[in-house]
C-alpha positions as CSV (number, residue, x, y, z in Angstrom):
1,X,-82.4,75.7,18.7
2,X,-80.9,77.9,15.9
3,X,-77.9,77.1,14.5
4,X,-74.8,78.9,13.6
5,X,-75.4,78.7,10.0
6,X,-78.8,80.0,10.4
7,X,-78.2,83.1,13.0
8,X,-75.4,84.2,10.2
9,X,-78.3,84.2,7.8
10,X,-80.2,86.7,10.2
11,X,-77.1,88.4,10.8
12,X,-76.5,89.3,7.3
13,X,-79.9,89.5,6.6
14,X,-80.3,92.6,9.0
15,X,-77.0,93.9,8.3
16,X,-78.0,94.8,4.2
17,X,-81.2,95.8,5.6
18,X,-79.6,98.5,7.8
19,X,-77.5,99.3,4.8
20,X,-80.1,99.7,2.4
21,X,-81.9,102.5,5.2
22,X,-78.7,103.9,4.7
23,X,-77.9,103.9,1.3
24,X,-81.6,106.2,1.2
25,X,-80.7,108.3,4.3
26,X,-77.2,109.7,2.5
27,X,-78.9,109.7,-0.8
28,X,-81.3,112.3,0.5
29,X,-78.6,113.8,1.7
30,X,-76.6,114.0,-1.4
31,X,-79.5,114.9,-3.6
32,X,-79.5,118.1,-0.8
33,X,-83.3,117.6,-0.5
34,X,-85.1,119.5,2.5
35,X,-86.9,117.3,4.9
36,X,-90.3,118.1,5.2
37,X,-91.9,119.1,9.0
38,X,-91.6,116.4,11.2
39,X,-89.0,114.5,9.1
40,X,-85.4,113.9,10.5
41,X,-82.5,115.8,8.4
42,X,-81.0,113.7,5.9
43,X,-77.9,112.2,6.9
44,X,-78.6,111.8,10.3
45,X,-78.8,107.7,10.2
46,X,-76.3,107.1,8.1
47,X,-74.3,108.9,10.6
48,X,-75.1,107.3,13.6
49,X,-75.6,104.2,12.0
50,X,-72.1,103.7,9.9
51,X,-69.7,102.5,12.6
52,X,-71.3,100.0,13.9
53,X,-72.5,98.8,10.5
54,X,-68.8,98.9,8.9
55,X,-67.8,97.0,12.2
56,X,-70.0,94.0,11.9
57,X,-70.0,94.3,8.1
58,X,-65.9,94.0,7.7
59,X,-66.0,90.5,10.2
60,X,-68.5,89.4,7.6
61,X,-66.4,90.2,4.5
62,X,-63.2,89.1,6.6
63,X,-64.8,86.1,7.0
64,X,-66.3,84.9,3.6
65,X,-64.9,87.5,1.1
66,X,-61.5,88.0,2.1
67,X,-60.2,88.9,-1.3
68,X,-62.4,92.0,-1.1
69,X,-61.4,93.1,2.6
70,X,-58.5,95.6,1.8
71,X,-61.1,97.1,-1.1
72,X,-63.8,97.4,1.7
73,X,-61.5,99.2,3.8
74,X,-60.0,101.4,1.6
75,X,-63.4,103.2,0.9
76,X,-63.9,103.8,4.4
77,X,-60.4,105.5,5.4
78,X,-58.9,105.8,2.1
79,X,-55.0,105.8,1.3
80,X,-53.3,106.8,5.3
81,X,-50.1,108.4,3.2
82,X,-52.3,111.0,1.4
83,X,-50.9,114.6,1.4
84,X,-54.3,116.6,0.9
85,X,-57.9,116.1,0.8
86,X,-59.8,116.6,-2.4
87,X,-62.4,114.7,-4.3
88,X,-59.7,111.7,-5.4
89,X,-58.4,111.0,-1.9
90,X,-62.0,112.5,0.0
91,X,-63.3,109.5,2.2
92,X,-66.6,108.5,4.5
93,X,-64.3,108.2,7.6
94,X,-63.6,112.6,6.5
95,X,-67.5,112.7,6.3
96,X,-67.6,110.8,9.6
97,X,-65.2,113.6,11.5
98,X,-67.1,116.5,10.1
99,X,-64.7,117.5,7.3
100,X,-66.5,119.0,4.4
101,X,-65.3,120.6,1.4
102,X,-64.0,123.6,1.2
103,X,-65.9,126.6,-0.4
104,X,-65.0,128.7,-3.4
105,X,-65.4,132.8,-2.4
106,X,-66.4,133.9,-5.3
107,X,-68.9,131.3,-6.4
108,X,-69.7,130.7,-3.5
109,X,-69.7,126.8,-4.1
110,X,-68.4,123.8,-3.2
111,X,-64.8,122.6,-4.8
112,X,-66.4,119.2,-4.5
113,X,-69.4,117.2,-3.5
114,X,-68.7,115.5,-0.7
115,X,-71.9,114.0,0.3
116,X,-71.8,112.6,-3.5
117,X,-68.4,110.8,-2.8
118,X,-69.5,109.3,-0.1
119,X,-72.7,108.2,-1.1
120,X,-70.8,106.5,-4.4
121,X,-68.3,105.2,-1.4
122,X,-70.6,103.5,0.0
123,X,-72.9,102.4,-2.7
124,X,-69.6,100.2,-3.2
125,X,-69.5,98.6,0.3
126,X,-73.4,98.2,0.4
127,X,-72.8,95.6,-3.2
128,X,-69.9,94.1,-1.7
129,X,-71.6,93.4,1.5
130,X,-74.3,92.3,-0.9
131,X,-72.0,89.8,-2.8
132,X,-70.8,88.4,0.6
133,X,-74.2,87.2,0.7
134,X,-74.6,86.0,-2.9
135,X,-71.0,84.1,-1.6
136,X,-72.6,82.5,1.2
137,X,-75.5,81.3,-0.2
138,X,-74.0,79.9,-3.7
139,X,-72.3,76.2,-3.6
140,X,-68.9,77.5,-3.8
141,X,-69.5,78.1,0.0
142,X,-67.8,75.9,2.0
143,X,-70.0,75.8,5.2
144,X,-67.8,72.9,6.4
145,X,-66.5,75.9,9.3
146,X,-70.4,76.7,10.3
147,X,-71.2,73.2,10.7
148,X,-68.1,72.6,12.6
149,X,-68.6,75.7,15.2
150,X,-72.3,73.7,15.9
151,X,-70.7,70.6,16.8
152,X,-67.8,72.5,19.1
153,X,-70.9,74.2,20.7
154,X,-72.2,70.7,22.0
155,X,-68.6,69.7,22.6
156,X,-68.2,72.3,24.9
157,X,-71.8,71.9,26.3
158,X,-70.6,68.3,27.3
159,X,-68.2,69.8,28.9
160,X,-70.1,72.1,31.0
161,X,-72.0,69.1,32.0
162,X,-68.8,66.7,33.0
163,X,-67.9,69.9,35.3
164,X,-71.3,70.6,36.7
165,X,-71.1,66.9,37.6
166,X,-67.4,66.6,39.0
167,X,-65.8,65.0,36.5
168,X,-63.0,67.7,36.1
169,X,-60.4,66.1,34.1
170,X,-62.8,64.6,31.4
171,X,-64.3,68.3,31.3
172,X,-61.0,70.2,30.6
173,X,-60.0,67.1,28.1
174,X,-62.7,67.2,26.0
175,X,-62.3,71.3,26.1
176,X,-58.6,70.8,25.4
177,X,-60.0,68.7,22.4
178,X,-62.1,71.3,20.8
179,X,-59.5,74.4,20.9
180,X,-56.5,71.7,19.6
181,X,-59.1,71.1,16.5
182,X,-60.3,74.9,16.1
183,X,-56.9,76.1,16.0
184,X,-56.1,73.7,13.3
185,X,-58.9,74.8,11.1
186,X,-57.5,78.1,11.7
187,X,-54.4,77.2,10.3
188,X,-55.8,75.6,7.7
189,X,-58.3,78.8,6.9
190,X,-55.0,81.0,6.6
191,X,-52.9,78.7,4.6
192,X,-50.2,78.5,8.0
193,X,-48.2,75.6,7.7
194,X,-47.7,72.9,10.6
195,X,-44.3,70.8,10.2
196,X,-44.6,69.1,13.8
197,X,-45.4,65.5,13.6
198,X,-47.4,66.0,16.7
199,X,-48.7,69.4,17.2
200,X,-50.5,70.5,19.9
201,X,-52.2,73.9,20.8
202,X,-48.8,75.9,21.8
203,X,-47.8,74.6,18.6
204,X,-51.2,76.4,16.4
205,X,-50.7,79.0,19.1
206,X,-47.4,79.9,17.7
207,X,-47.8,79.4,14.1
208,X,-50.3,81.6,13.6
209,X,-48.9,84.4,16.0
210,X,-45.8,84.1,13.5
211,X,-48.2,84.7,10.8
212,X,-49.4,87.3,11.7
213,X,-53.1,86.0,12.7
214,X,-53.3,86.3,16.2
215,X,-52.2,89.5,18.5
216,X,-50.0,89.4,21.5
217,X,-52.7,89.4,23.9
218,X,-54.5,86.6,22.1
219,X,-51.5,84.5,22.0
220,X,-51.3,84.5,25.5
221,X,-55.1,83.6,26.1
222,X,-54.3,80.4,24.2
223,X,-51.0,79.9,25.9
224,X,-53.1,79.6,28.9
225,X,-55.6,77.5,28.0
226,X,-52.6,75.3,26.6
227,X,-51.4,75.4,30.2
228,X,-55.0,74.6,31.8
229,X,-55.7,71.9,28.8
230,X,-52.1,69.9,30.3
231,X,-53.1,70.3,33.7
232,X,-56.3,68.4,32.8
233,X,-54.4,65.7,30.9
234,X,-51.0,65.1,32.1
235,X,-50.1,66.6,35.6
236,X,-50.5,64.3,37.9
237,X,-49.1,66.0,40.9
238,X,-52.6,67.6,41.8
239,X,-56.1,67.9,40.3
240,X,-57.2,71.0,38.5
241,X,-59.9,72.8,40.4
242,X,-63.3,73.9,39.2
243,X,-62.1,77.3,38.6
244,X,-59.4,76.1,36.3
245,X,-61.5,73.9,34.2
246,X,-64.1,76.9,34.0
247,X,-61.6,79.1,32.8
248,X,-60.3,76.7,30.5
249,X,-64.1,75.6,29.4
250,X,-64.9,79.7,29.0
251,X,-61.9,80.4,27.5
252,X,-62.1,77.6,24.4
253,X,-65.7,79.0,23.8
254,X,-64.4,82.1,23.5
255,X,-61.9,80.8,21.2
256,X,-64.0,79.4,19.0
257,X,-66.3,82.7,18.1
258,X,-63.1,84.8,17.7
259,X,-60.5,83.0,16.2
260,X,-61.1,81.9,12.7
């Protein structure tokens, strides 16, 4: 069975082996060479590549270089407040939509290259993607998260298992468990700071929507499994049913891949 630390290692793998296909593609592209018959046009997989490449490469930089986040996105989609285009504020996302540079009517040439800018652009992200690796792999990375997300996955496989044998309470409890002690990891991963002698997951829960770390709709998800995780433990009045402890069990595994 793979691991969490190992899939990463594919993940990333793959992901700066996609880049560097790309990096060629809009080189060809910038160097404004014609493809030869059969060939596709330059460009071309760059372009339909780049979306989902920035998408999966920013949760990776988010992730393990986050002092380099704000640098990877600003060479995407530049500065928001600019008040022209022109080769200082000219960014991929412009290349993306299909704005090009204008042309001069009497030279009949470009007033910049575009295609260069955005192969230098992205040249950038390809390195920093590149040191996220480095990052990973060196001793300064703390894999303490990645072998922690492998033992909530058989945490949460017990869990399954208590429900697919009756045992409803113990299933949502140990559930319950594992979201208490990934939320505090997430607090701990964004420096939030818990003052509560005894907190529990509406306390996380709040903290880090305070801070700015979880969205609306994501506070609520937790708020319920906070509801379903009390049910399990405290209410007495009536058992939880099966479909309650499978939300609850569902919902902490979702927790733990997208919270961090």
């Amino acid at each position: 069975m793979k691991t969490n630390l190992t899939k990463y290692q594919e993940d990333l793998e793959r992901l700066i082996e996609l880049s560097d296909q790309m990096y060629e593609d809009i080189k060809l592209e910038e160097s404004k060479k014609k493809p030869q018959k059969g060939e596709m046009k330059p460009g071309l997989v760059f372009f339909y590549s780049y979306q989902r490449w920035y998408s999966e490469a920013h949760e990776v930089i988010r992730q393990i270089l986050p002092s380099r986040r704000s640098e990877f996105e600003m060479l995407y989609q530049g500065n928001e407040k600019r008040k022209d285009i022109n080769a200082q504020t000219y960014t991929i996302k412009d290349w993306l939509l299909g704005i090009r540079s204008p042309v001069d009517t009497l030279s009949g040439q470009k007033h910049y290259n575009d295609a260069g800018i955005v192969f230098m652009q992205f040249q950038m992200q390809s390195e920093i993607l590149k040191s996220a690796k480095l990052r990973f792999e060196s001793s300064l990375l703390d894999i303490h998260q990645l072998l922690r997300a492998d033992l909530f996955d058989s945490e949460v496989a017990s869990a399954r298992e208590l429900l697919k044998n009756g045992f409803l309470r113990a299933a949502g409890a140990i559930a319950g468990v594992v979201a208490e002690k990934h939320l505090w990891e997430a607090c701990q991963n964004h420096n939030v700071s818990i003052r509560k002698k005894n907190p529990t997951i509406a306390t996380y829960n709040d903290a880090l929507k305070e801070e700015g770390v979880i969205d609306i709709p994501q506070w609520r998800r937790i708020q319920r499994l906070g509801d379903l995780r009390n049910l399990c433990d405290h209410n007495k009045d009536r058992e939880p049913t099966k479909d309650e402890v499978t939300e609850l069990i569902d919902g902490v595994e979702r927790l733990t891949k997208t919270v961090f």
